[in-house]
C-alpha positions in Angstrom: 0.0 0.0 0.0 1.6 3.4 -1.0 1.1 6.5 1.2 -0.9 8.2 -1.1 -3.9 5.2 -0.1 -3.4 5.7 3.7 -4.3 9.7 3.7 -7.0 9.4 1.1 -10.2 7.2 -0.3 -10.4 6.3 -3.9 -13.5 4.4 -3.6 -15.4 6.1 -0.7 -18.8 4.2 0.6 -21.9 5.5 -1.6 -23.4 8.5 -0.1 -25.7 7.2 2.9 -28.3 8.9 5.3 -27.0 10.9 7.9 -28.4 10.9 11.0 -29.9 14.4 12.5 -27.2 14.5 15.4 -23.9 13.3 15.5 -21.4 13.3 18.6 -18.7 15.7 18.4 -15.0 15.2 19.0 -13.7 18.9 19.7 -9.9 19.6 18.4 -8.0 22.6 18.1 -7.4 23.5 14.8 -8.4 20.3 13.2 -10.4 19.5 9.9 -11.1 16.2 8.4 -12.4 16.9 4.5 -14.7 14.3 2.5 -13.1 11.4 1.2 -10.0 12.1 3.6 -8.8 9.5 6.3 -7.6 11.2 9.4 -6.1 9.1 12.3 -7.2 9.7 15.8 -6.1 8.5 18.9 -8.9 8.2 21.5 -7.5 8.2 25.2 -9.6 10.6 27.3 -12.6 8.9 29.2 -15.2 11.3 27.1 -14.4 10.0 23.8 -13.7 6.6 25.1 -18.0 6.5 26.3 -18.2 8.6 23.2 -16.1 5.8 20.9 -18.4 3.1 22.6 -21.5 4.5 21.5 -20.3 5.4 18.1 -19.3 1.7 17.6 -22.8 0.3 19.2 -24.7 2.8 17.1 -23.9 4.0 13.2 -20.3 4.1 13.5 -20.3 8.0 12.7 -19.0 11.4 14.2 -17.4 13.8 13.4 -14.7 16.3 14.5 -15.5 20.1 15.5 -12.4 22.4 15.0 -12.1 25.6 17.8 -9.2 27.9 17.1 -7.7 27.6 21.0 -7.4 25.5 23.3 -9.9 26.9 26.0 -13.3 24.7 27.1 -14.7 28.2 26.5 -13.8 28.9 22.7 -16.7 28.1 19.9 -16.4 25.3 17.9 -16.6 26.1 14.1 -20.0 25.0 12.9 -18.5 23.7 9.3 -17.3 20.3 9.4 -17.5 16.6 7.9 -19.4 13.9 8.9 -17.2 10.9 9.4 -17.1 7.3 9.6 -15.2 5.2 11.6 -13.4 2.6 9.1 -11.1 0.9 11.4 -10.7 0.9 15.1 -7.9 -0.8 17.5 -8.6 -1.2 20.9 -5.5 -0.9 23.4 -5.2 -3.3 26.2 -4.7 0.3 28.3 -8.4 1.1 26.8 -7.4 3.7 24.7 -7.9 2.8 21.1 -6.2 4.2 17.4 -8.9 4.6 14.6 -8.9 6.3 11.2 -12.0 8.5 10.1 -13.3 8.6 6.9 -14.8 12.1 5.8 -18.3 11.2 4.2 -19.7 14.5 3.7 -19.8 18.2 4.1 -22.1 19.2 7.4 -23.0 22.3 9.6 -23.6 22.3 13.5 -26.5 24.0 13.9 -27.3 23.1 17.9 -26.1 20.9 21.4 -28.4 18.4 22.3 -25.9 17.1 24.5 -22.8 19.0 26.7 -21.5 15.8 28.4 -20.0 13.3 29.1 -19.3 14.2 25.5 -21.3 17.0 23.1 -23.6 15.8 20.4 -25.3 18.6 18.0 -27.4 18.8 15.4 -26.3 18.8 11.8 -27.7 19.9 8.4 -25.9 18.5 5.3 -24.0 21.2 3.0 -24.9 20.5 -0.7 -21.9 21.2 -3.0 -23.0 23.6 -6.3 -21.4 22.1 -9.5 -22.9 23.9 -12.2 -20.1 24.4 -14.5 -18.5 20.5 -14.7 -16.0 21.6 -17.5 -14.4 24.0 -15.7 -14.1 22.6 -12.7 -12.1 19.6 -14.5 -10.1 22.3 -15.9 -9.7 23.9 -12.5 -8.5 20.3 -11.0 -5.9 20.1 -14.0 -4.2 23.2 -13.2 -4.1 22.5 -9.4 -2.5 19.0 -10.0 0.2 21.2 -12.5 1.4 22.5 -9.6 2.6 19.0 -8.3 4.2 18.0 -11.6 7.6 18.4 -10.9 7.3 18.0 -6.5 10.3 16.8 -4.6 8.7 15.1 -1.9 7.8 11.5 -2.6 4.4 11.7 -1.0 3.4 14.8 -2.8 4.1 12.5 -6.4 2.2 9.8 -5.3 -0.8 11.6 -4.3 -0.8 13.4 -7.4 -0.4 10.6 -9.5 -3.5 8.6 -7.3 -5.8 11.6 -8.2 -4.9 11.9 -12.1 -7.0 9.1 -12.3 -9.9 10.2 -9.8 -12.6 11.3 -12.4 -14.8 13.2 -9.1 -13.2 17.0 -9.0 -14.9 17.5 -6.1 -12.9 14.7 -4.5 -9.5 15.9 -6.1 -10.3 20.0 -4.3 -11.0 18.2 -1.0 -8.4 15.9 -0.6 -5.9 18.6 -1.9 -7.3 21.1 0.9 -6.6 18.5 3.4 -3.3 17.9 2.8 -1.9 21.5 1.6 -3.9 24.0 2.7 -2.7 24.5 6.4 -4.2 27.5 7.4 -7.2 26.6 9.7 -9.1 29.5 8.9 -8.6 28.7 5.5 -9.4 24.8 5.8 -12.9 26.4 8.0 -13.7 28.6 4.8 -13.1 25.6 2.2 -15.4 23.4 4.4 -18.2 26.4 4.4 -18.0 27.3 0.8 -20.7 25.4 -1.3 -19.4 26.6 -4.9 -17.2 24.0 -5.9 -15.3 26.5 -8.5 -15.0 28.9 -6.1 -13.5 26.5 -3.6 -11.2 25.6 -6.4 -10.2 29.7 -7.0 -9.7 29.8 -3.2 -7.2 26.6 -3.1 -5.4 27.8 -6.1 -4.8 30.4 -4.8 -3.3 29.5 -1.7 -1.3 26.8 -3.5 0.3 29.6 -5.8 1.3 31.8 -2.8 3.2 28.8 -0.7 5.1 28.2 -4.4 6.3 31.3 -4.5 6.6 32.0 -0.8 
């Protein structure tokens, strides 16, 4: 298995009904993009009860992003609806678990503060009018990798030449090279997928020159 297969999902499950509420895993400065695996280590006793019921019930959460690291500070309401797609226990009770993004979500209320939060959600429909263009968009993006040094970078490229989805291509690209939070919380809220393409371009463009 190459790299490019651990951090990304070629063939991510058909889309499938999202519950109303999902529990919420609250990180600083973390976002997990559709069709994106991120790896999580669960070893506080919240998300342990919260990993227990996740596995008893549909197996989803997902991960709200505040910008500090105060109890206090909001949690962005843009997000990802996620998936657990494998899960090791730890004979300490902690467990290791990778998260599959599914698809774009909003908070839009707690239901439940604790032991750990659940909200309501609202699914973000993406706006693909212009198809042609945004393949033309995800051409020039993956330009930009043509001639990169690090190994990873090549491999990933190479994995999405052959992804036909351009929506898929933008996300997983934001994921992995767009490290601005406030950035990654703008890509997640945008529903224009050209636009979101404009907004990672541009970014991209700015760290190869920087």
């Amino acid at each position: 298995m190459d790299s490019s297969s651990k951090t990304f999902d070629p063939n991510p499950p058909e889309d499938r009904t999202l519950p109303d509420r999902l529990p919420v895993m609250v990180l600083t400065d973390c976002h997990l993009f559709p069709g994106c695996l991120l790896p999580l280590y669960i070893f506080e006793e919240r998300y342990r009860q919260m990993l227990s019921h996740v596995l008893d019930t549909n197996r989803m959460f997902c991960v709200g992003s505040r910008e500090s690291t105060s109890e206090s500070a909001p949690v962005q309401p843009y997000t990802t609806a996620g998936l657990v797609r494998a899960c090791v226990k730890q004979s300490d009770g902690t467990s290791q678990l990778l998260l599959l993004g599914l698809r774009r979500i909003k908070l839009t209320g707690w239901v439940q503060e604790k032991p750990f939060k659940i909200a309501t959600i609202e699914p973000v429909a993406t706006i693909a009018d212009d198809l042609n263009r945004a393949r033309e968009l995800k051409q020039q993006v993956l330009e930009l990798f043509a001639n990169a040094c690090i190994e990873e970078a090549k491999q990933l490229r190479a994995a999405l030449e052959g992804t036909e989805d351009p929506e898929l291509v933008c996300d997983v690209l934001s994921y992995h090279f767009t490290r601005c939070p406030k950035l990654q919380q703008k890509l997640l809220a945008e529903v224009s997928l050209i636009r979101r393409y404009e907004m990672l371009l541009q970014a991209l463009q700015k760290k190869k020159c920087s």
